[in-house]
C-alpha positions as protocol buffer text, in pm:
chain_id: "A"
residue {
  index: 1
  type: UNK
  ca { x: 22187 y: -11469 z: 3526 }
}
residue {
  index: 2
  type: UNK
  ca { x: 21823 y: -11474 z: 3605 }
}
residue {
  index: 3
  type: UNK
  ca { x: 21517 y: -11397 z: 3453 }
}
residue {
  index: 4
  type: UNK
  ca { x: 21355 y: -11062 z: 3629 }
}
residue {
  index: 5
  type: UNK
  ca { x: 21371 y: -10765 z: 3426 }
}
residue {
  index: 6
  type: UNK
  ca { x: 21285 y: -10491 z: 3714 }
}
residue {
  index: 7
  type: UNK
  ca { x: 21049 y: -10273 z: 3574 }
}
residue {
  index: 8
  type: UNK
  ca { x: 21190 y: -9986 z: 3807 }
}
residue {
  index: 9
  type: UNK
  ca { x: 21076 y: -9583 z: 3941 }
}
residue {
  index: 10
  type: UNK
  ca { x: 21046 y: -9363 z: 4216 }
}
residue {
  index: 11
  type: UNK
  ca { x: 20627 y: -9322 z: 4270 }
}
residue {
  index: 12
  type: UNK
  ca { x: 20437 y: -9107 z: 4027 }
}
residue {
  index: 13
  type: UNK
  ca { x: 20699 y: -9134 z: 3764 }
}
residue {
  index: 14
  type: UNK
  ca { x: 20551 y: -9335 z: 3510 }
}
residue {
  index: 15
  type: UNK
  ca { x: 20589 y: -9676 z: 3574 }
}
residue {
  index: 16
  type: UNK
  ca { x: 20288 y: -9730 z: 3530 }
}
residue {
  index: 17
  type: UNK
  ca { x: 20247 y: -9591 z: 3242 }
}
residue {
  index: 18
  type: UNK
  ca { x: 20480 y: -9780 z: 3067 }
}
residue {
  index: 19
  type: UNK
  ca { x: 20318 y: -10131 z: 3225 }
}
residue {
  index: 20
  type: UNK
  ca { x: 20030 y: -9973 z: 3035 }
}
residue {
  index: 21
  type: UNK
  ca { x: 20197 y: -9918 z: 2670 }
}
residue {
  index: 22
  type: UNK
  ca { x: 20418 y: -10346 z: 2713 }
}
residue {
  index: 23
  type: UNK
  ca { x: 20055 y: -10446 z: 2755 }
}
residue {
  index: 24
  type: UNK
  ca { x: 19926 y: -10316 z: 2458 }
}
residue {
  index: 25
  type: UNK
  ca { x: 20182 y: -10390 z: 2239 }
}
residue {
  index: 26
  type: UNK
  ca { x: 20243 y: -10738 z: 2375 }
}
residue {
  index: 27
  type: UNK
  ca { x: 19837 y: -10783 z: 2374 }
}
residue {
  index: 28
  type: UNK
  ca { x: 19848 y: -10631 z: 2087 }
}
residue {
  index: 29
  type: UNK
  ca { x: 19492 y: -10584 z: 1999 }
}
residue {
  index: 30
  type: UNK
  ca { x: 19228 y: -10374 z: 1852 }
}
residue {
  index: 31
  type: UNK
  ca { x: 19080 y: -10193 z: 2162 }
}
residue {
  index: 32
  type: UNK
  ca { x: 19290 y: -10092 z: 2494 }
}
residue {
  index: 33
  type: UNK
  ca { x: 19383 y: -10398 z: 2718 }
}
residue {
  index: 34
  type: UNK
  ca { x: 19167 y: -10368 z: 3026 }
}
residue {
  index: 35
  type: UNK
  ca { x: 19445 y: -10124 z: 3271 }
}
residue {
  index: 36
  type: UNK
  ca { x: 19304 y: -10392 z: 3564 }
}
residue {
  index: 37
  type: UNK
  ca { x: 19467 y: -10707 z: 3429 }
}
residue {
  index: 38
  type: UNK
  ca { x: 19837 y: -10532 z: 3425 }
}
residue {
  index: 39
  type: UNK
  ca { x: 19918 y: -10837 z: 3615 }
}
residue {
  index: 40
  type: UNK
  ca { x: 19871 y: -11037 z: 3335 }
}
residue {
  index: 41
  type: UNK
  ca { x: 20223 y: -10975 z: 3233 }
}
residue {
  index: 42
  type: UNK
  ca { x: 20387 y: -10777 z: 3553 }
}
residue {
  index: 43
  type: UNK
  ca { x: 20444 y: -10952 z: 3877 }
}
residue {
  index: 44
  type: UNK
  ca { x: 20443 y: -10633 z: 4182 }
}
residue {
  index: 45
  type: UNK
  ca { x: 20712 y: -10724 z: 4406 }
}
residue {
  index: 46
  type: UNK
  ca { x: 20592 y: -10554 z: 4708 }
}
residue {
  index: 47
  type: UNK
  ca { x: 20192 y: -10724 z: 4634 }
}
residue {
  index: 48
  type: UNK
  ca { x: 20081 y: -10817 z: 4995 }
}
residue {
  index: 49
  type: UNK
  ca { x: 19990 y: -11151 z: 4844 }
}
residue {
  index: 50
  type: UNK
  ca { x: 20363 y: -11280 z: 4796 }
}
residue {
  index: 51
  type: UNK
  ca { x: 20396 y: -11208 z: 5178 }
}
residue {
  index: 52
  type: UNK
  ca { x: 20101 y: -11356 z: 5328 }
}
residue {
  index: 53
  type: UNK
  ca { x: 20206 y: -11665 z: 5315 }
}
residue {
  index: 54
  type: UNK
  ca { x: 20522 y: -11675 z: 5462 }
}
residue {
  index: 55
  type: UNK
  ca { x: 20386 y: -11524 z: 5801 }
}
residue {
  index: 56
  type: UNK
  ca { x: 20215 y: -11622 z: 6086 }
}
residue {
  index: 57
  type: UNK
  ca { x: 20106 y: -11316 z: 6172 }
}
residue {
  index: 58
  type: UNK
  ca { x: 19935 y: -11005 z: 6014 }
}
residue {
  index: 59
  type: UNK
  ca { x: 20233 y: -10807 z: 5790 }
}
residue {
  index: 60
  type: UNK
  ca { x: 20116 y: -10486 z: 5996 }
}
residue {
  index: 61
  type: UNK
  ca { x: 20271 y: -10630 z: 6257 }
}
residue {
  index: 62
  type: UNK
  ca { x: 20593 y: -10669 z: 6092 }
}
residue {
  index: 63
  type: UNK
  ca { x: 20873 y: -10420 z: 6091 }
}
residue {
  index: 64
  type: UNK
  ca { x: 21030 y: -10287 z: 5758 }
}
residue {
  index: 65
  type: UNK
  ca { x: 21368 y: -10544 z: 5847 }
}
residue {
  index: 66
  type: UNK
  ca { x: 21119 y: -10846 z: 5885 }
}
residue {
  index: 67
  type: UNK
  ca { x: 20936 y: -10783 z: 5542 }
}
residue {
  index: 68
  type: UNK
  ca { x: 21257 y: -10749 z: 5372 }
}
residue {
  index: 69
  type: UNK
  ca { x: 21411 y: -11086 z: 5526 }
}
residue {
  index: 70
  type: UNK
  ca { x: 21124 y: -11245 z: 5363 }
}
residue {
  index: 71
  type: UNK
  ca { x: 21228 y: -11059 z: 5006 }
}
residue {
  index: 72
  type: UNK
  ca { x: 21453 y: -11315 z: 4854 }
}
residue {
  index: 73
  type: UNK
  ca { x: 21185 y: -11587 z: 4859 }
}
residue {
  index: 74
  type: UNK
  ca { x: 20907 y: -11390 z: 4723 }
}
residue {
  index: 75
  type: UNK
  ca { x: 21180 y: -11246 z: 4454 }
}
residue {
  index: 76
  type: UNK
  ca { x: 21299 y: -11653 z: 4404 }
}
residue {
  index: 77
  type: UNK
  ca { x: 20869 y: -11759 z: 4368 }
}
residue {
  index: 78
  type: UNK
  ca { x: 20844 y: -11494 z: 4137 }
}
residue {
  index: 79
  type: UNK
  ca { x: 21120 y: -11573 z: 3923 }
}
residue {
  index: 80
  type: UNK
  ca { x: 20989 y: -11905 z: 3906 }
}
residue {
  index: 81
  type: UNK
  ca { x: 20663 y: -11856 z: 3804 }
}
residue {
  index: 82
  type: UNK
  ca { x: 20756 y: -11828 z: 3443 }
}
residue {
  index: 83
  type: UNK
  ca { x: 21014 y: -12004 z: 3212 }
}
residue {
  index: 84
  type: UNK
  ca { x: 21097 y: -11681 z: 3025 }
}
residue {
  index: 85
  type: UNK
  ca { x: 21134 y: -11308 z: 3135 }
}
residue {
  index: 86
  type: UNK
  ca { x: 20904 y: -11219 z: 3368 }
}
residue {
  index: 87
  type: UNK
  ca { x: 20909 y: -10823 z: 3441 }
}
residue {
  index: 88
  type: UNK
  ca { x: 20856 y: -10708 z: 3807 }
}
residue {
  index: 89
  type: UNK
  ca { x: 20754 y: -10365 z: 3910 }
}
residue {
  index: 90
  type: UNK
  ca { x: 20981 y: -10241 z: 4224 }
}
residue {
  index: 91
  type: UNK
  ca { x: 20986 y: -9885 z: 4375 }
}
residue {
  index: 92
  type: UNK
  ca { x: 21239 y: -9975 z: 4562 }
}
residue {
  index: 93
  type: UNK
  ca { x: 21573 y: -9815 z: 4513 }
}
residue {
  index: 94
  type: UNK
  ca { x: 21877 y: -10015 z: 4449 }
}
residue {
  index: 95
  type: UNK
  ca { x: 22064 y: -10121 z: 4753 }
}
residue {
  index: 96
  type: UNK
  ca { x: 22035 y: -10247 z: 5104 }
}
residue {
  index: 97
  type: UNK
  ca { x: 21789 y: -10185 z: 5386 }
}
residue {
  index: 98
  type: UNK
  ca { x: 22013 y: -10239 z: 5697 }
}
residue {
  index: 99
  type: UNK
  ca { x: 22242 y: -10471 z: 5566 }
}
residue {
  index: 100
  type: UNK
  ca { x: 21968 y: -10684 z: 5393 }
}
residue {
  index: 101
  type: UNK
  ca { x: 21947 y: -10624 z: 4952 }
}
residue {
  index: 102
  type: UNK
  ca { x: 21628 y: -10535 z: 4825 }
}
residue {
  index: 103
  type: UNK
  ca { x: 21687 y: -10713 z: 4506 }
}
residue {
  index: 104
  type: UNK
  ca { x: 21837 y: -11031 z: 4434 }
}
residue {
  index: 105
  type: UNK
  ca { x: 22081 y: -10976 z: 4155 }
}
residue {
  index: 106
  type: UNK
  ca { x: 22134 y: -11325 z: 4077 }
}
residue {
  index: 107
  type: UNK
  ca { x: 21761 y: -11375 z: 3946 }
}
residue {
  index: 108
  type: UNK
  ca { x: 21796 y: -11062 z: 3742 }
}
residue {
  index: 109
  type: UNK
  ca { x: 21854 y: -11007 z: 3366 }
}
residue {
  index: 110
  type: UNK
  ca { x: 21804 y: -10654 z: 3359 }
}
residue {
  index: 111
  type: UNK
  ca { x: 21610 y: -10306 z: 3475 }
}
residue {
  index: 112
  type: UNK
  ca { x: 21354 y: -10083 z: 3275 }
}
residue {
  index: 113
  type: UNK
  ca { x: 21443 y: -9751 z: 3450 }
}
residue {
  index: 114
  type: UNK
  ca { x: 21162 y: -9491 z: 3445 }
}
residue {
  index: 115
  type: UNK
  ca { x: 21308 y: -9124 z: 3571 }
}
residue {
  index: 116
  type: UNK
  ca { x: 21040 y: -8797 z: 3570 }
}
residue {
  index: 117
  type: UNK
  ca { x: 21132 y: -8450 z: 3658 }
}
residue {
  index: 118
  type: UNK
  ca { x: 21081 y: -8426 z: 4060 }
}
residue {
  index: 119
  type: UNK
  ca { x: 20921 y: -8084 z: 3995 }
}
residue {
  index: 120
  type: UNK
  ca { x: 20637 y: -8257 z: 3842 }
}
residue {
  index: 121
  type: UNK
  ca { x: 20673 y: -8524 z: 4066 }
}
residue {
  index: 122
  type: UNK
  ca { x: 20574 y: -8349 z: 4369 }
}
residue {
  index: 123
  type: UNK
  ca { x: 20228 y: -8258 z: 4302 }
}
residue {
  index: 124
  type: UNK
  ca { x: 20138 y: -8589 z: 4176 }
}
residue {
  index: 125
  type: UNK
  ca { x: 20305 y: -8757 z: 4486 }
}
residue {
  index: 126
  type: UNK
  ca { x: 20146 y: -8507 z: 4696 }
}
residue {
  index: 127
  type: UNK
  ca { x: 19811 y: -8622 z: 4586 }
}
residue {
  index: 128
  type: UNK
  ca { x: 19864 y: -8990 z: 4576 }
}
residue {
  index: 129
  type: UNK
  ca { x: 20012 y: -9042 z: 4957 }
}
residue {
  index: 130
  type: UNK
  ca { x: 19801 y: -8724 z: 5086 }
}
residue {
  index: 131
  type: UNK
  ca { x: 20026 y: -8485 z: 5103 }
}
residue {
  index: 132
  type: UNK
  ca { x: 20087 y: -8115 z: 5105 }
}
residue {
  index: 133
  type: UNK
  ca { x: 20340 y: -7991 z: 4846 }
}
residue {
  index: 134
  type: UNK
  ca { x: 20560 y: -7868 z: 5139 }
}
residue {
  index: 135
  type: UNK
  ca { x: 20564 y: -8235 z: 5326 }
}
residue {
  index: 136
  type: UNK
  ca { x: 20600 y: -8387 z: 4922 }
}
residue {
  index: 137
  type: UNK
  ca { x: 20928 y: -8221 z: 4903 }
}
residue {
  index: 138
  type: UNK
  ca { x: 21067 y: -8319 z: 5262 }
}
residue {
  index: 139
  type: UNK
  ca { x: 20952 y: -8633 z: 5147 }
}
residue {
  index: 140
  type: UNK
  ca { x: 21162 y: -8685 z: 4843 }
}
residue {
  index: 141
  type: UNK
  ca { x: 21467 y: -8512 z: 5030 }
}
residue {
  index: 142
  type: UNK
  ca { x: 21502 y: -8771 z: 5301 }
}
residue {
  index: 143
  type: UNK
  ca { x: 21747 y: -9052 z: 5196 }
}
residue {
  index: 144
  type: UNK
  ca { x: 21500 y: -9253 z: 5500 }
}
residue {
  index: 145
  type: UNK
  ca { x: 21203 y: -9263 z: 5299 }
}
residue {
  index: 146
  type: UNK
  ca { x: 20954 y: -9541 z: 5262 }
}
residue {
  index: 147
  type: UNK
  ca { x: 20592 y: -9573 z: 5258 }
}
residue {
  index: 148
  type: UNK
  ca { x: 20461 y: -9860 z: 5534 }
}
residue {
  index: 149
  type: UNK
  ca { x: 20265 y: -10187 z: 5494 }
}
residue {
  index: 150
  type: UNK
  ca { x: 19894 y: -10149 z: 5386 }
}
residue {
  index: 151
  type: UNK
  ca { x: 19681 y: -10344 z: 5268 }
}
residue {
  index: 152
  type: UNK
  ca { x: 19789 y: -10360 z: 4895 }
}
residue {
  index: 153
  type: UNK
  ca { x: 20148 y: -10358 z: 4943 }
}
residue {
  index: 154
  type: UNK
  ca { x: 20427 y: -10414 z: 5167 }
}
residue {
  index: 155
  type: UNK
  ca { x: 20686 y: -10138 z: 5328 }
}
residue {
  index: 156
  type: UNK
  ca { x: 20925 y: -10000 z: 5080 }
}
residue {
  index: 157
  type: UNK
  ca { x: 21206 y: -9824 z: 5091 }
}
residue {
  index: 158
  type: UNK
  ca { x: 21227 y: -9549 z: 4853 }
}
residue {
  index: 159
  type: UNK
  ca { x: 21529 y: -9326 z: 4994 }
}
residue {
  index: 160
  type: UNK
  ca { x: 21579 y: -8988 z: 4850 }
}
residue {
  index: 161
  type: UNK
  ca { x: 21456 y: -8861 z: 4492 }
}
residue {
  index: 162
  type: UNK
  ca { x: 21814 y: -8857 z: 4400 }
}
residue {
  index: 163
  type: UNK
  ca { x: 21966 y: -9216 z: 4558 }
}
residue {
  index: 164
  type: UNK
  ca { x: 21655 y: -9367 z: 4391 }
}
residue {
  index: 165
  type: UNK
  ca { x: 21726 y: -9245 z: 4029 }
}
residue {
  index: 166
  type: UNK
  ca { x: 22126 y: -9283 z: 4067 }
}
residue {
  index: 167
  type: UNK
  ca { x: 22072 y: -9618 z: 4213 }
}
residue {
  index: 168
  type: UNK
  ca { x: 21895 y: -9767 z: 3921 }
}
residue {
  index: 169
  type: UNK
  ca { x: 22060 y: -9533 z: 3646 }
}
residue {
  index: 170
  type: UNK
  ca { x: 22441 y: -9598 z: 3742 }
}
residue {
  index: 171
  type: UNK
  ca { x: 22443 y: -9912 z: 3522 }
}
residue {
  index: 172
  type: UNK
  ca { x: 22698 y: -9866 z: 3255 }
}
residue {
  index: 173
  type: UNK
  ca { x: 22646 y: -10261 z: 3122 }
}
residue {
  index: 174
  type: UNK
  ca { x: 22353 y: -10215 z: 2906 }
}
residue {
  index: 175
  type: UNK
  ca { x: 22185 y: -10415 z: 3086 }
}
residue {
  index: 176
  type: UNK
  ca { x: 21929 y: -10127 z: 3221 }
}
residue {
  index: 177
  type: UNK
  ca { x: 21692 y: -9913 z: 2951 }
}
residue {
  index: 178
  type: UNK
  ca { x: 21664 y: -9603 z: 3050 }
}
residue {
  index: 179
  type: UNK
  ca { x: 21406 y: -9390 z: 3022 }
}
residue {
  index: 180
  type: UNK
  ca { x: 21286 y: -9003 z: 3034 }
}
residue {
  index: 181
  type: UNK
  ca { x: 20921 y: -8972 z: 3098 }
}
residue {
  index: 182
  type: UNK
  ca { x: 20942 y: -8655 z: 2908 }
}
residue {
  index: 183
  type: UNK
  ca { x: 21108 y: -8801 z: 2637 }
}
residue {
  index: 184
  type: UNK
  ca { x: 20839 y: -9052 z: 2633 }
}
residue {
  index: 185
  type: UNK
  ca { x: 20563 y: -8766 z: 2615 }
}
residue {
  index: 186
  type: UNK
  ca { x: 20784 y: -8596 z: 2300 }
}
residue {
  index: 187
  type: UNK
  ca { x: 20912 y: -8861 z: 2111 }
}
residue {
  index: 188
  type: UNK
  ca { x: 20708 y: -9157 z: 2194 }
}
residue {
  index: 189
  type: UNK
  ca { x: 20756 y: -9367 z: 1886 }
}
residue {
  index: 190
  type: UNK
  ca { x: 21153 y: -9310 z: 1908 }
}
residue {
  index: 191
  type: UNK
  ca { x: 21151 y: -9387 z: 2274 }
}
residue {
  index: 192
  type: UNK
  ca { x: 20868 y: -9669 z: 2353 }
}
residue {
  index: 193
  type: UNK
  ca { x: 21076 y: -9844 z: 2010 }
}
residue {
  index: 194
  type: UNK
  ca { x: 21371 y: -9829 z: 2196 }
}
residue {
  index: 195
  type: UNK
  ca { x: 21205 y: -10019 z: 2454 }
}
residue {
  index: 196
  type: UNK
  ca { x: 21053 y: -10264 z: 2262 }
}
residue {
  index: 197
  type: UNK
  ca { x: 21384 y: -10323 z: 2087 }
}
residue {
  index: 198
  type: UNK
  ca { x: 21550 y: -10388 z: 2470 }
}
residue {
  index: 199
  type: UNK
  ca { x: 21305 y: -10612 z: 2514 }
}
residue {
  index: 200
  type: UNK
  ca { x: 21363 y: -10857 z: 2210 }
}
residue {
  index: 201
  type: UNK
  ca { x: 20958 y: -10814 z: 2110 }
}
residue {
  index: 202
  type: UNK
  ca { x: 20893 y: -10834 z: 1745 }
}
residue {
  index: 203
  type: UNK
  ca { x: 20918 y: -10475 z: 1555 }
}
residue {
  index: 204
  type: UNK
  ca { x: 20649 y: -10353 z: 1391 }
}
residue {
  index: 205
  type: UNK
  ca { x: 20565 y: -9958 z: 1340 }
}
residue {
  index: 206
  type: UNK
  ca { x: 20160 y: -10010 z: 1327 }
}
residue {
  index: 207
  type: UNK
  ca { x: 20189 y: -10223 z: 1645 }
}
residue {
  index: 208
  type: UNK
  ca { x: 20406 y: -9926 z: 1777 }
}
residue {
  index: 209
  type: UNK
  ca { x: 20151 y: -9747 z: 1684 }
}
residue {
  index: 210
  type: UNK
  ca { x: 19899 y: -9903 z: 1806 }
}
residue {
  index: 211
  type: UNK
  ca { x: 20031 y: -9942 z: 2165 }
}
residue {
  index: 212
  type: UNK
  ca { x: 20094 y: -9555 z: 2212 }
}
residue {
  index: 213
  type: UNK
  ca { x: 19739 y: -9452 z: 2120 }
}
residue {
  index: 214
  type: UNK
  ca { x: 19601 y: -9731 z: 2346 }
}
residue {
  index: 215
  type: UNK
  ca { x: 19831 y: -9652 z: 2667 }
}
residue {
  index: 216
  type: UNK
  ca { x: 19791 y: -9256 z: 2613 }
}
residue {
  index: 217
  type: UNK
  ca { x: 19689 y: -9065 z: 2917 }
}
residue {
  index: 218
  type: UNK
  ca { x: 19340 y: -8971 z: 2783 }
}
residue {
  index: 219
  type: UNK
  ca { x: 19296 y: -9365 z: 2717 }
}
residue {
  index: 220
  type: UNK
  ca { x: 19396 y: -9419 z: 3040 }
}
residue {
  index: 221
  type: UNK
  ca { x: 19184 y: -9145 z: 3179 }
}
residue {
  index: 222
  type: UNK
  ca { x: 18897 y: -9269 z: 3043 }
}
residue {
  index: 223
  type: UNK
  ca { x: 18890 y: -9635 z: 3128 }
}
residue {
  index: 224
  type: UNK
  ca { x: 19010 y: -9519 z: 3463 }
}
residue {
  index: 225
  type: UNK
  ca { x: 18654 y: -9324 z: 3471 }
}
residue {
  index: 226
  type: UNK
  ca { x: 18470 y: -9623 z: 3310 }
}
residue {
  index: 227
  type: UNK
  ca { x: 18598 y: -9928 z: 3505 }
}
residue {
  index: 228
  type: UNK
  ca { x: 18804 y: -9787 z: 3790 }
}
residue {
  index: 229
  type: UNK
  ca { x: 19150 y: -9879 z: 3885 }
}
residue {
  index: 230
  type: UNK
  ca { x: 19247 y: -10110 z: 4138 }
}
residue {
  index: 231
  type: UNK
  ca { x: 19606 y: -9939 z: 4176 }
}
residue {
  index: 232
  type: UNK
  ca { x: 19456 y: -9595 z: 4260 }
}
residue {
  index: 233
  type: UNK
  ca { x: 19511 y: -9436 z: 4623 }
}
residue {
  index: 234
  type: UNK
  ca { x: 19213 y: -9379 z: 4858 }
}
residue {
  index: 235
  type: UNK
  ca { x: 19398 y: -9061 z: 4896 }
}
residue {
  index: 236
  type: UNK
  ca { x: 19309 y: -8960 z: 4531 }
}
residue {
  index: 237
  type: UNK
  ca { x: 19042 y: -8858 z: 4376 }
}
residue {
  index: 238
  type: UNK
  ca { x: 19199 y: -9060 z: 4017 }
}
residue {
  index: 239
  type: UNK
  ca { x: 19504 y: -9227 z: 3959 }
}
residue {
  index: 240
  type: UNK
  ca { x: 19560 y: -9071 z: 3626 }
}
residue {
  index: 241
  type: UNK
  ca { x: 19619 y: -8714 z: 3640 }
}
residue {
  index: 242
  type: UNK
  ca { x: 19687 y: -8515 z: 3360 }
}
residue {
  index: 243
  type: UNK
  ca { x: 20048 y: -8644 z: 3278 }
}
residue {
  index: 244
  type: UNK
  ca { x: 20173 y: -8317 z: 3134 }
}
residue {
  index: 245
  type: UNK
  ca { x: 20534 y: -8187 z: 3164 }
}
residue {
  index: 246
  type: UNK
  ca { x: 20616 y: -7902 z: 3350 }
}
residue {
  index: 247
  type: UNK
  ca { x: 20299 y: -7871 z: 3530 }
}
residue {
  index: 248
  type: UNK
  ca { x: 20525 y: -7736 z: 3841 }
}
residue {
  index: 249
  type: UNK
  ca { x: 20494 y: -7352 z: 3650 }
}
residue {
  index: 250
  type: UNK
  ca { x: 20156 y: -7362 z: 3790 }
}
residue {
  index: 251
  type: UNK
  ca { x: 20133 y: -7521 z: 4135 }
}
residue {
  index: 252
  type: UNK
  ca { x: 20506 y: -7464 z: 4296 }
}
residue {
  index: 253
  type: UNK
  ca { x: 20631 y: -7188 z: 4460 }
}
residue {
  index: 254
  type: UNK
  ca { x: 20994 y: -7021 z: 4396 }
}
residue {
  index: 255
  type: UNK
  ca { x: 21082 y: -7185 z: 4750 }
}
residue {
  index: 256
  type: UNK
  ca { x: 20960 y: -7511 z: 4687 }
}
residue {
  index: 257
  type: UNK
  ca { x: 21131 y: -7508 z: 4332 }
}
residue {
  index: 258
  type: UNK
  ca { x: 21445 y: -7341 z: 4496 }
}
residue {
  index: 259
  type: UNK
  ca { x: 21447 y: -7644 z: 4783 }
}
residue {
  index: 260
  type: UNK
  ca { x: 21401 y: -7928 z: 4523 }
}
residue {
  index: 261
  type: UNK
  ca { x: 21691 y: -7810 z: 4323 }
}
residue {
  index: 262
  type: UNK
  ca { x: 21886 y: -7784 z: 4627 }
}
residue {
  index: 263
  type: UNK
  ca { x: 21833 y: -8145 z: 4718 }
}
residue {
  index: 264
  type: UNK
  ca { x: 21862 y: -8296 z: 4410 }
}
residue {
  index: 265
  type: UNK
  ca { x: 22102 y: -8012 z: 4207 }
}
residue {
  index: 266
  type: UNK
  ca { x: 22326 y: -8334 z: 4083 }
}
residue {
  index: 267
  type: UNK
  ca { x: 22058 y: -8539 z: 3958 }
}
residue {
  index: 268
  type: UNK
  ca { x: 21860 y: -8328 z: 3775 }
}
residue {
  index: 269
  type: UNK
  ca { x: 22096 y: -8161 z: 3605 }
}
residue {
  index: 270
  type: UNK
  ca { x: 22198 y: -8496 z: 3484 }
}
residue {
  index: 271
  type: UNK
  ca { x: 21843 y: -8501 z: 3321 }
}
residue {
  index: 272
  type: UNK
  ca { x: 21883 y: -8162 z: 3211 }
}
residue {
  index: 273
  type: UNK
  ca { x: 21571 y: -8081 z: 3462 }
}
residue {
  index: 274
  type: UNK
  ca { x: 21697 y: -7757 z: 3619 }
}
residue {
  index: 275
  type: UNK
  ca { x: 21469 y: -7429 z: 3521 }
}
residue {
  index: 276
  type: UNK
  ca { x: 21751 y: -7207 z: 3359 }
}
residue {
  index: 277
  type: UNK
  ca { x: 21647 y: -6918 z: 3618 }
}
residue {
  index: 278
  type: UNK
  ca { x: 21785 y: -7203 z: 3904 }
}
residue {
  index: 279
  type: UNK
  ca { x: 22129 y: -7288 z: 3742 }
}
């Protein structure tokens, strides 16, 4: 068994988010931990800087095959960097990109899977990879999905909405936490506990506490306005949106509602995400 605990979401789900609330509660301290030093304590798989290194050329240049031959060493340096768990954010899905895995099981302990309702997943994916709602949902219908190299990050290969989530929620070993985003928004103190508690970290309620208020979306909003934020998309305006639930009522059509639950009928009513006037 390995050490990387895959920190694990289709985009604009909440991954980071959560980054946001381990921060806090493993910084734990008396004002917000600075949302620009998540790196502190998560490694980004996909970080151009792994990659660099290992070619001789600009990654650009480099096809989506070529960047994920050179996954297993950055995965292995990774790993290596620390003696203990060291969490890694993928949005990757689980499985193979033409024959070659995008994760390397053996240096993995476990997964920290963040799911979101794709109807409120559209508009905020819309917005971050310049979108219009119509293209958003052809997007996360399309089991060839992946965004290309930039200058942040390498090529990634998402696949659908639905292969994402099932690939990283099939685990039956309890060796993967999952999580509801909305469930997170409700209940946080039940459900960012239960993470903490996956995780081994010490319990404490006031920490708990603590970690919420400093990781919650106005928080994040507003040091996102103060400071900036280095993950943000040039194709946004802000990375940190509102992060309500079921802000679809407002922006989506019937069609566009009627053509998401089409494509991912299974999987969301797994998550119980299916308007009743859909069923």
């Amino acid at each position: 068994m390995g050490n990387i605990v895959w920190m694990a979401s289709y985009p604009k789900s909440g991954n980071t988010w959560v980054r946001a609330f381990l921060h806090n509660y493993i910084h734990d301290g008396d004002v917000p931990s600075d949302i620009n030093q998540l790196n502190d304590f998560f490694a980004n798989e996909s970080n151009v800087s792994w990659y660099q290194p290992l070619s001789k050329e600009p990654l650009e240049n480099l096809d989506r095959q070529a960047i994920c031959r050179m996954r297993p060493l950055v995965q292995k340096r990774i790993a290596s960097r620390r003696a203990g768990t060291s969490m890694v954010k993928t949005h990757n899905f689980l499985g193979a990109y033409e024959g070659l895995p995008l994760h390397d099981m053996s240096l993995t302990s476990g997964a920290i899977a963040i799911v979101r309702n794709p109807l409120d997943v559209v508009s905020s994916l819309a917005d971050h990879f310049g979108l219009n709602l119509d293209e958003a949902v052809g997007f996360m219908g399309s089991d060839t999905t992946g965004t290309p190299t930039d200058e942040n990050n390498v090529a990634s290969v998402l696949a659908s909405w639905s292969t994402h989530v099932d690939s990283w929620t099939r685990d039956t070993s309890g060796a993967t936490c999952v999580l509801r985003y909305e469930d997170l928004l409700q209940k946080p103190l039940k459900h960012f506990g239960a993470l903490t508690r996956f995780l081994g970290l010490p319990q404490d309620r006031g920490r708990l506490q603590r970690a919420i208020d400093h990781s919650n979306f106005a928080t994040l909003k507003r040091l996102e306005e103060r400071e900036g934020f280095v993950e943000r998309s040039p194709n946004s305006q802000r990375f940190f949106r509102s992060g309500r639930q079921n802000q679809w009522r407002d922006l989506l059509t019937p069609h566009q509602v009627q053509q998401l639950v089409d494509d991912h009928r299974a999987m969301m009513a797994r998550f119980d995400y299916i308007p009743p006037t859909y069923r």
